[in-house]
N, C-alpha and C positions, 0 to 999 in steps of 0.2 A: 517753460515746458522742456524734460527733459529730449537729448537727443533720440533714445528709444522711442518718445512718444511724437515723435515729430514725423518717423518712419512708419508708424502705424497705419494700416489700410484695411479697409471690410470692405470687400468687394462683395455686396447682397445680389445673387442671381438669382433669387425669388424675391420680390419686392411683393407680393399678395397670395395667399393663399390661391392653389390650383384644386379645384377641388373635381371627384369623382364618386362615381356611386358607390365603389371600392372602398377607396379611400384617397386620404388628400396629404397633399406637399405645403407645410405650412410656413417654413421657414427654408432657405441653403445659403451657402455660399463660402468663401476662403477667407481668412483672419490675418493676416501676416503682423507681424511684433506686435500683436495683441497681449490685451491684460486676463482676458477671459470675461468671464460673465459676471456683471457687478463689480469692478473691481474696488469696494467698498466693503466685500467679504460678508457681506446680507444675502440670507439663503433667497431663495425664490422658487416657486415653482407653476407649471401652466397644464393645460388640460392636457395637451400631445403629449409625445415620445420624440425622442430623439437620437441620432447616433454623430458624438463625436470623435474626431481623429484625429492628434496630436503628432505633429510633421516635423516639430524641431523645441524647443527647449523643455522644461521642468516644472511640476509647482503641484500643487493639490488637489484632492475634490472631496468635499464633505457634505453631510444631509443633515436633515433633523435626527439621527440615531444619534450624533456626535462624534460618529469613528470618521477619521480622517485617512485619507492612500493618498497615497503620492503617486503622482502621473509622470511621467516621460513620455519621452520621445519614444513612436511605436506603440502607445497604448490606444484603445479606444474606449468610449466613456459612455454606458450605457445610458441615456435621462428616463426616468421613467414618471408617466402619467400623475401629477397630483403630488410627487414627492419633491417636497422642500431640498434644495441644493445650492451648494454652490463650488466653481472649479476656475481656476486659472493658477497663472505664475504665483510666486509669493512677491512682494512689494519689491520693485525697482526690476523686477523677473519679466522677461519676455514669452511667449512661446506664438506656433506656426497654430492655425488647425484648419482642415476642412470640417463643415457642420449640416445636416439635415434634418428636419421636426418633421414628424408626418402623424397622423392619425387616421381611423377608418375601421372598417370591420374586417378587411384583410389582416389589421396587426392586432388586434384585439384578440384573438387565440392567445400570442403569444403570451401576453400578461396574463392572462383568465390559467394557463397551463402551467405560470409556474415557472417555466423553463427559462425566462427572462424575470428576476427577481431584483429587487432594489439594495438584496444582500449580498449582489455580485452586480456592483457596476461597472469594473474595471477589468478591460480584456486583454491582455499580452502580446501583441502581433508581430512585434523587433520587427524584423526589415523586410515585412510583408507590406509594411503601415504604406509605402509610397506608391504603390500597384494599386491598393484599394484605396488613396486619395484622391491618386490621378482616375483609375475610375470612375469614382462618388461627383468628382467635379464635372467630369465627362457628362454623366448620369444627369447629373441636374440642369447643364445647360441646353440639353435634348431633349428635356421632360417638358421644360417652361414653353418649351415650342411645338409641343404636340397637340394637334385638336382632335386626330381622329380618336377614339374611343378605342379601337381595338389595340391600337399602338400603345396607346398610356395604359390597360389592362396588362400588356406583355412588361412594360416598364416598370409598373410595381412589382410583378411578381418576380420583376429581377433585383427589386430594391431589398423585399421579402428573403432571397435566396441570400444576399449580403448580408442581412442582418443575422438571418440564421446558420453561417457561416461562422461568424465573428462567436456570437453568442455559444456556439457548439465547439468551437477553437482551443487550441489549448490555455492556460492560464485562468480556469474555469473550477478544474476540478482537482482536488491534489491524491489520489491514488495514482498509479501507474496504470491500472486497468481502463479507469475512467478517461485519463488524460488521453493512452492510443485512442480509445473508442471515440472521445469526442474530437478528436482530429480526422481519420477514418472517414466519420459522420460529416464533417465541416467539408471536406473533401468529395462526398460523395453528393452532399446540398447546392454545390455551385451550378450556377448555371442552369437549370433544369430544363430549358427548352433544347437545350444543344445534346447531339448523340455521345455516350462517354466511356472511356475504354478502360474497361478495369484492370487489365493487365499493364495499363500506365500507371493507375492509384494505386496498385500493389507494389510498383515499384517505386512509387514516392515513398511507400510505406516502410521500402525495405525490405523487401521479401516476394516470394514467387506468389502468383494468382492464388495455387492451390494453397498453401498456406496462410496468406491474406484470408479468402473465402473460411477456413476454415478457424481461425482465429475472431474472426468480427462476429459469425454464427454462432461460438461459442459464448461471446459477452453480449449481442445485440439479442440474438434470439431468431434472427431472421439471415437469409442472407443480405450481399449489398446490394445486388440488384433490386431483391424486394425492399429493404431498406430507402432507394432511390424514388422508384415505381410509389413506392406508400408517401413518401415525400410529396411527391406530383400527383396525387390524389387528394393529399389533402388540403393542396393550393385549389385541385379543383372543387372541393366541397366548400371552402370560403366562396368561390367566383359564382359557384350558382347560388347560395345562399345570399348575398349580398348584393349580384348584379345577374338576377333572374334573366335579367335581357339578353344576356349574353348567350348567343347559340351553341352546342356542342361542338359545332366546326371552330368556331373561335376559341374555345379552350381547347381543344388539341393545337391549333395552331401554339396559341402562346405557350402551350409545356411542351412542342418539342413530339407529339405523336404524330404516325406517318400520315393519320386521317382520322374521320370521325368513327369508323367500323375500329378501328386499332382501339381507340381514346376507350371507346362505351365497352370493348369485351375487356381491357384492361381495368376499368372503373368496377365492373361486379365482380372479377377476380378478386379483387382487394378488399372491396365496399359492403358485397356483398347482393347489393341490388343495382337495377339498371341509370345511367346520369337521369332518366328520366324519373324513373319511380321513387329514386331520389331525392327532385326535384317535386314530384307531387308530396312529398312527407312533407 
């Protein structure tokens, strides 16, 4: 055995599926001088999703289409439900990666919307990639140890916020209009339970509030507050659809609203009808 593969480590922090009414954690953990997935170059594919993130060398990812990309350092790799794949270094190739598998009807919009396609598995992150590993690895070893229900409810939908960060990021879309907007948007996705300052995301953006505001309004259609708000509504339209049990105090809790009077007159602002009447459709 070579000396590369004598360095080799898969550290699994989910050893079984965690599962919730939500959704579930089916796979995690960190790869160091790994080969990748099969490294015998036989696609594969299994019912979940996944999201990986490549921390340090090179190599490929291909599916059943036959188009082949090449991954580096700083990409992330979108797996999606059902589709044949495969990704790692090329022979005698190393690379780092953090990895998670989840399934559920929390992520199930995304696929069913489109907005996560199998003809964009590959995300561009450069030197984002170690912030959101060390998170992801953070993320999983907190998850595996949680029982209460309300806490793992707030954890996926910070897992959800991740994904839809990445996914909305740039490296997605090649116009200029699309590319700001889906940064903008990936910016405006994080986090969702935390209070957030737009005169800060306007200045990542490059620009003063009033011309941020009036720039995103222009190509989104909305502004970014409603942009945000609409976000956080439709995390809560999965949470009652899926996890009926879940009380309206508990979803204001986990996105971040000051209380359940805040949560419900925000909910028919956007929604249209009340989390209740909602809930009874």
């Amino acid at each position: 055995m070579s000396e590369m593969g004598t360095m080799e480590r898969h550290h699994r922090l989910v050893t079984s599926p965690v599962q919730t009414p939500i959704g579930s954690l089916l796979l995690g953990g960190l790869w160091l001088f790994g080969h990748g997935v099969n490294p015998t170059g036989r696609l594969r594919s299994y019912d979940g999703a996944a999201l990986v993130l490549v921390t340090r060398g090179e190599g490929l990812y291909k599916d059943a289409s036959r188009k082949k990309q090449t991954v580096k350092q700083g990409d992330a790799i979108l797996v999606f439900p059902g589709t044949p794949h495969w990704y790692g270094p090329q022979k005698g190739q190393i690379w780092d990666e953090v990895y998670v598998a989840f399934d559920g009807p929390l992520f199930d919009a995304w696929f069913r919307s489109g907005l996560l396609s199998p003809e964009n598995p590959i995300r561009h992150l450069g030197s984002s990639i170690d912030d959101k590993a060390s998170w992801l690895l953070l993320w999983i070893e907190r998850f595996v140890e949680m029982s209460d229900q309300k806490q793992q409810l707030q954890a996926l939908v910070a897992l959800m916020g991740l994904v839809s960060e990445i996914a909305l990021g740039e490296g997605m879309r090649p116009s200029e209009q699309n590319t700001w907007l889906g940064k903008a948007q990936s910016i405006l996705c994080q986090d969702l339970r935390e209070e957030i300052d737009l005169t800060k995301v306007a200045k990542e953006m490059g620009m003063s509030y009033e011309a941020f505001r009036k720039r995103f309004l222009a190509y989104a259609g909305v502004s970014p507050l409603r942009f945000r708000n609409g976000r956080k509504i439709e995390a809560a339209k999965q949470l009652i659809r899926y996890s009926p049990q879940t009380s309206n105090k508990e979803i204001a809790d986990a996105l971040g609203f000051s209380d359940e009077f805040h949560f419900s007159k925000r909910f028919r602002q956007i929604a249209g009808v009340t989390p209740q009447a909602f809930r009874r459709s």
